[in-house]
C-alpha positions in Angstrom: 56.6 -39.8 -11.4 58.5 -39.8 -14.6 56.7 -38.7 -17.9 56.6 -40.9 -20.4 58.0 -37.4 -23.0 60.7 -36.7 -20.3 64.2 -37.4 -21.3 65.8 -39.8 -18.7 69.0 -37.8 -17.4 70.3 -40.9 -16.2 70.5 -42.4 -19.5 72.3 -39.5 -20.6 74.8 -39.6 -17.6 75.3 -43.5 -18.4 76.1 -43.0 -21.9 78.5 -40.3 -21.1 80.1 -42.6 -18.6 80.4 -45.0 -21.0 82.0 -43.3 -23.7 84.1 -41.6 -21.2 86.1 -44.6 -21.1 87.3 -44.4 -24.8 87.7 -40.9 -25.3 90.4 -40.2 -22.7 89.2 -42.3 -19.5 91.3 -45.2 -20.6 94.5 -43.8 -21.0 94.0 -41.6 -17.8 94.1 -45.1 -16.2 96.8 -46.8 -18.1 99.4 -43.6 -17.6 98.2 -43.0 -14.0 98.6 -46.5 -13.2 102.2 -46.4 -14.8 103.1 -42.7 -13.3 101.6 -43.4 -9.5 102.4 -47.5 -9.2 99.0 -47.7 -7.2 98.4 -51.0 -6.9 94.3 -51.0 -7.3 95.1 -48.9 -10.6 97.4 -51.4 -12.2 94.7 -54.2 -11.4 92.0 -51.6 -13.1 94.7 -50.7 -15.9 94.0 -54.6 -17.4 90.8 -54.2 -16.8 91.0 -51.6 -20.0 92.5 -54.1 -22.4 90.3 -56.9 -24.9 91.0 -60.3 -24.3 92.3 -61.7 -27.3 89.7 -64.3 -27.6 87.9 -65.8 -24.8 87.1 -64.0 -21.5 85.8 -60.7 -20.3 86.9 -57.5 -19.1 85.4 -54.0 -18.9 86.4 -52.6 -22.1 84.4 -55.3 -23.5 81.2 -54.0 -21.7 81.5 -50.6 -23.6 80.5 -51.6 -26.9 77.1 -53.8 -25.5 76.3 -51.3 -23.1 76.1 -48.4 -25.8 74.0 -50.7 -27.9 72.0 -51.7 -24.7 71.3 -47.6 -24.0 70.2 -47.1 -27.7 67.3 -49.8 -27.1 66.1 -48.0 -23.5 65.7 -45.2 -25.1 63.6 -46.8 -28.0 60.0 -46.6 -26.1 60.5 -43.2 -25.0 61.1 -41.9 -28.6 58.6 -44.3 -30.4 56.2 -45.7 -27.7 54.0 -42.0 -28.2 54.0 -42.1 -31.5 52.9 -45.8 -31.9 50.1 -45.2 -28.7 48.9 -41.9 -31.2 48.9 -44.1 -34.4 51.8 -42.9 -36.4 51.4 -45.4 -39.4 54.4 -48.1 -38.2 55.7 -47.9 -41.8 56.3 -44.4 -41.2 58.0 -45.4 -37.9 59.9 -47.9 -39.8 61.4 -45.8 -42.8 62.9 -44.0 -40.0 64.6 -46.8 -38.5 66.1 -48.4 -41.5 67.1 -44.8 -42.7 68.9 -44.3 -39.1 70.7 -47.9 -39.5 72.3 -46.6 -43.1 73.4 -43.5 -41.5 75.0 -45.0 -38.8 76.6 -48.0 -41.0 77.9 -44.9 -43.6 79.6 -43.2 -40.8 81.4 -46.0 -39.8 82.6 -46.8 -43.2 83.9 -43.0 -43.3 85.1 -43.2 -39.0 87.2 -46.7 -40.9 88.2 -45.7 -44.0 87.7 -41.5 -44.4 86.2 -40.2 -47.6 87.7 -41.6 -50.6 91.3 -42.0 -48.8 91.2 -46.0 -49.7 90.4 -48.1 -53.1 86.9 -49.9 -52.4 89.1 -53.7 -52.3 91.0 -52.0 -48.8 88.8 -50.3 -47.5 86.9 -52.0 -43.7 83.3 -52.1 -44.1 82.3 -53.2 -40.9 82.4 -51.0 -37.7 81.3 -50.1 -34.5 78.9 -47.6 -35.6 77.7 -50.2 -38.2 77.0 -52.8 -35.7 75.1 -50.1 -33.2 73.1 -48.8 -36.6 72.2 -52.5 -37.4 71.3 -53.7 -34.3 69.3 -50.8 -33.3 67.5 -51.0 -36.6 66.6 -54.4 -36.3 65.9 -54.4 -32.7 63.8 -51.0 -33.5 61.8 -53.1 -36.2 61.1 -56.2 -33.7 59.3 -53.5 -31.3 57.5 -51.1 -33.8 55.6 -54.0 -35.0 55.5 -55.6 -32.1 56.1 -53.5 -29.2 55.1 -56.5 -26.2 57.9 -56.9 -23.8 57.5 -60.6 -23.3 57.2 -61.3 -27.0 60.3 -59.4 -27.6 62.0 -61.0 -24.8 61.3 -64.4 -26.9 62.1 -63.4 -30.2 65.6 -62.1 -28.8 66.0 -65.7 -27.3 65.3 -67.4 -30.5 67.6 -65.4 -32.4 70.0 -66.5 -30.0 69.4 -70.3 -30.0 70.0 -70.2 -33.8 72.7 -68.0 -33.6 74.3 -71.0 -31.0 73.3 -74.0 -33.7 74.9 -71.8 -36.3 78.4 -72.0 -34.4 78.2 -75.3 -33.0 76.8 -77.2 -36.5 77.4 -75.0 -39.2 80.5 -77.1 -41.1 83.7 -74.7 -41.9 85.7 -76.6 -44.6 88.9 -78.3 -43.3 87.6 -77.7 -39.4 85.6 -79.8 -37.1 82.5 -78.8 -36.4 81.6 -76.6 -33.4 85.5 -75.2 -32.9 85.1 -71.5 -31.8 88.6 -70.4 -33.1 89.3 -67.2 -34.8 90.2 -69.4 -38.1 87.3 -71.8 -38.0 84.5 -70.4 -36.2 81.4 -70.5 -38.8 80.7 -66.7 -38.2 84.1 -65.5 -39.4 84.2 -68.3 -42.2 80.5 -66.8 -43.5 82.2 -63.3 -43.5 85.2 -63.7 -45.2 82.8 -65.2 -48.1 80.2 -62.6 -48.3 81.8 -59.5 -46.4 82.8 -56.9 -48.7 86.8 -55.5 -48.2 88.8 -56.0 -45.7 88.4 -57.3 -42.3 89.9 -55.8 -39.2 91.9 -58.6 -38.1 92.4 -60.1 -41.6 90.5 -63.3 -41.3 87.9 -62.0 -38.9 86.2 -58.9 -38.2 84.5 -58.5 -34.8 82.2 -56.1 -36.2 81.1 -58.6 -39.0 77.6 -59.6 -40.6 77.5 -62.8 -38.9 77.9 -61.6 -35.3 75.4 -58.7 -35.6 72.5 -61.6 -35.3 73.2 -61.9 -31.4 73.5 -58.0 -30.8 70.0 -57.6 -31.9 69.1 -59.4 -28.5 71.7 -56.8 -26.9 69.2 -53.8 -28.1 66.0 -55.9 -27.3 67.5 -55.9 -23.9 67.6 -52.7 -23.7 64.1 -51.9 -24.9 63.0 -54.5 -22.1 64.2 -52.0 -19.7 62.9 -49.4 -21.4 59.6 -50.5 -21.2 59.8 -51.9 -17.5 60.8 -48.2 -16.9 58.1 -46.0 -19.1 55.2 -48.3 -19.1 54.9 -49.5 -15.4 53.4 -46.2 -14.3 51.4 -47.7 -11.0 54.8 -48.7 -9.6 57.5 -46.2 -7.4 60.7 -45.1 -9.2 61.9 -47.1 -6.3 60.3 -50.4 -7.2 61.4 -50.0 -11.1 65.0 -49.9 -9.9 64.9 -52.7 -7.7 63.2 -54.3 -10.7 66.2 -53.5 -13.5 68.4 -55.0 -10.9 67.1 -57.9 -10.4 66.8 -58.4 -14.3 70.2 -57.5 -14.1 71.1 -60.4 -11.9 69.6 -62.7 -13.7 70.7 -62.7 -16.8 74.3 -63.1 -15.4 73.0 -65.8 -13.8 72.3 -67.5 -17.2 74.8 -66.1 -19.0 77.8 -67.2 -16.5 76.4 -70.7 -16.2 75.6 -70.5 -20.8 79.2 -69.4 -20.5 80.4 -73.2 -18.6 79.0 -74.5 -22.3 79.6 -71.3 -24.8 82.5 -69.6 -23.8 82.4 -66.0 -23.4 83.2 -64.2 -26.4 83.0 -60.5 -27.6 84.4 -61.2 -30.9 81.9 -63.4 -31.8 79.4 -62.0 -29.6 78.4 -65.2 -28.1 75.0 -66.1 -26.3 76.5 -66.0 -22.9 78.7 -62.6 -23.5 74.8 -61.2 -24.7 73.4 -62.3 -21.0 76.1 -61.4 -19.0 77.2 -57.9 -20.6 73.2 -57.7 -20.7 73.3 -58.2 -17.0 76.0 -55.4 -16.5 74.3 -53.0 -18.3 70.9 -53.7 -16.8 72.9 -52.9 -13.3 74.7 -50.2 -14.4 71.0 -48.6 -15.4 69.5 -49.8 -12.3 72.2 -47.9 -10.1 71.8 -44.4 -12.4 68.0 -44.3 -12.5 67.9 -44.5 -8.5 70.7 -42.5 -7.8 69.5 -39.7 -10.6 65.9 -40.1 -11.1 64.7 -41.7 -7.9 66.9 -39.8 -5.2 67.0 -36.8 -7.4 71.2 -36.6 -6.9 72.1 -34.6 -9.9 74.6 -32.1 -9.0 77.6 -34.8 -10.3 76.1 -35.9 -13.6 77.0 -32.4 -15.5 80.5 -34.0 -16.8 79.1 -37.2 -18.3 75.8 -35.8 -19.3 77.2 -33.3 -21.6 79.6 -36.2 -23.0 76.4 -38.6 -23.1 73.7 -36.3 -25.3 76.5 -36.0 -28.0 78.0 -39.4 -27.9 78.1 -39.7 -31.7 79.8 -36.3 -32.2 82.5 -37.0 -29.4 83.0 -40.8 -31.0 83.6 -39.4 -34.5 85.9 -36.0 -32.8 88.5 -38.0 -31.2 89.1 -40.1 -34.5 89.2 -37.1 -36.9 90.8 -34.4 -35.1 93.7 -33.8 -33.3 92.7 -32.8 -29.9 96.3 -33.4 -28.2 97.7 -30.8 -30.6 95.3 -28.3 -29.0 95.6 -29.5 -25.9 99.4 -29.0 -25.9 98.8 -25.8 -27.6 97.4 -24.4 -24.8 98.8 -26.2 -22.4 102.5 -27.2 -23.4 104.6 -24.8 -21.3 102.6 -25.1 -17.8 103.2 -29.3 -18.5 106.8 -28.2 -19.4 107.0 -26.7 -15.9 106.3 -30.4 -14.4 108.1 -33.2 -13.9 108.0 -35.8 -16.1 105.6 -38.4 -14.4 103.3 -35.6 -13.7 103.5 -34.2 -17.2 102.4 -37.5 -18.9 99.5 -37.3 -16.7 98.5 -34.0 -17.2 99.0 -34.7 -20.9 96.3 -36.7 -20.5 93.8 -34.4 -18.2 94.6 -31.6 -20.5 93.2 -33.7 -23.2 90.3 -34.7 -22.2 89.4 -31.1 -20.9 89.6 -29.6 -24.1 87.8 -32.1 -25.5 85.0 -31.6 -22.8 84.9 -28.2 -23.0 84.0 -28.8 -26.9 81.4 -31.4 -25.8 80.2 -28.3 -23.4 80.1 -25.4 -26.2 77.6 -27.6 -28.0 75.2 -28.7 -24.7 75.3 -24.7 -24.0 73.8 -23.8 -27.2 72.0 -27.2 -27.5 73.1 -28.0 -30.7 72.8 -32.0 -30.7 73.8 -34.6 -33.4 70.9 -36.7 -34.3 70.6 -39.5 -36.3 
């Protein structure tokens, strides 16, 4: 039986999957798809690429997923303290203080450290949006820690996320278009939304859309709970339980999706439920195969990506791992031919930058916020 104080090593082997596939997993499957003309790997290649509005694709489930994992985790590191009585304020001062951490590193991971005038600089970011989310979603369960209730609330703040969108009047638009010019959320941020925004007249990261990614961490604390408080019930039973979660909300997300299109950008109602879905899945497939069956051997690579996700995030943007890589590497890829060069480019890359990751699990030096 899992302890309520025991760290989840499949949620640490999911989140190192995850970011595995933007720190180096992508572009092993672009180049490899390019340098072996595989046919399966092509088809997974566009799979690695954003839509540019409408629509879905894997990349998109990266993002949510992260964001999903933070609120799992969220009973485990506060459900103790709340069951001890840890005043909730005290709980809470925590949470807010952990949302401005995360929303200042973004602005530094966007901008660096006084490289741009305040005017250019991109406030909004990923680490913004997982920081604000989190917070919020954090806030909802300290002070009201009930799975159902939270369930609800999350629901609500997507029904008048959807009225926001669909009635909300955007001057010189009709009402209700989703466009990337006349959508309400990106009209509400170019107003109030300090700097400049990614895509010029709409940032994907913006105020606006954080309101639905809330749900996304509520989520994730649903399956937190289902997992830590449900001691009675078999490891077995819990997984079969987060899959079935998993199921349906794709089932109500695909068929919101017929109504409200699937949209990251945005962050749509039915791009919640379905990524939601995924991720519930995804967790459904680790814990069993980790924590239920005990199969652990494997999880070494992702797990020492996973319990440093922040530090590996910010590391890829700031320094130049493919310098070092080819540093050390250079002349045996020079030995190679050229298709097999650009790959191992790639693999050389992404071991340095795992044998970092691995220095600080070996001397347990974790980043946290």
């Amino acid at each position: 039986m899992l302890q309520e104080n025991k760290r989840l090593l499949s949620l640490d082997a999911l989140r190192g999957f995850d970011m595995f596939w933007i720190t180096g997993g992508d572009d092993l499957i672009h180049i490899g798809a390019k340098v072996l003309g595989w046919g399966w790997l092509a088809v997974l290649s566009q799979q690695f690429h954003h839509p540019q509005w409408n629509g879905l694709s894997a990349y998109d489930c990266i993002f949510p997923l992260f964001i999903f994992m933070a609120g799992v985790s969220v009973p485990f590191s506060l459900g103790s303290r709340l069951e001890k009585g840890v005043p909730k304020s005290k709980l809470a001062k925590k949470a807010v203080q952990r949302g401005v951490i995360l929303v200042l590193l973004g602005i530094i991971y966007n901008n660096g450290i006084l490289v741009k005038s305040f005017s250019e600089m991109r406030y909004a970011s990923v680490l913004g949006r997982i920081g604000l989310a989190g917070m919020f979603a954090q806030l909802l369960y300290i002070y009201n820690p009930s799975a159902l209730k939270l369930m609800v609330q999350g629901c609500i703040l997507l029904l008048i996320y959807w009225a926001f969108l669909s009635w909300f009047p955007v001057p010189g638009c009709p009402l209700g278009t989703m466009t990337m010019e006349c959508n309400p959320a990106s009209y509400i941020d170019r107003l109030i939304l300090p700097g400049k925004p990614y895509l010029g007249i709409h940032d994907p990261e913006g105020i606006m859309s954080t309101v639905p990614a809330v749900m996304t961490g509520l989520l994730g604390i649903f399956a937190g709970l289902r997992i830590r408080n449900h001691t009675n019930q078999s490891g077995e039973k819990k997984a079969h339980s987060l899959a079935l979660y998993g199921i349906i909300a794709l089932v109500l997300g695909i068929t919101w999706s017929y109504f409200w299109p699937l949209n990251k950008n945005l962050w749509t109602g039915s791009f919640v439920l379905v990524v939601g879905g995924i991720s519930f899945l995804l967790l459904a497939l680790f814990y069993w195969i980790i924590d239920v069956k005990g199969l652990r051997r494997w999880t070494l690579f992702f797990v020492v990506i996973g319990t440093n996700s922040i530090v590996i995030y910010m590391l890829s943007h700031f320094v130049d791992i493919g310098h070092t890589a080819n540093a050390l590497f250079g002349g045996l890829l020079a030995l190679l031919g050229p298709a097999a060069a650009k790959l191992g480019e790639v693999i050389s890359y992404i071991a340095v930058q795992w044998c970092f990751m691995y220095i600080l699990y070996k001397n347990r030096w974790f980043l946290k916020v």
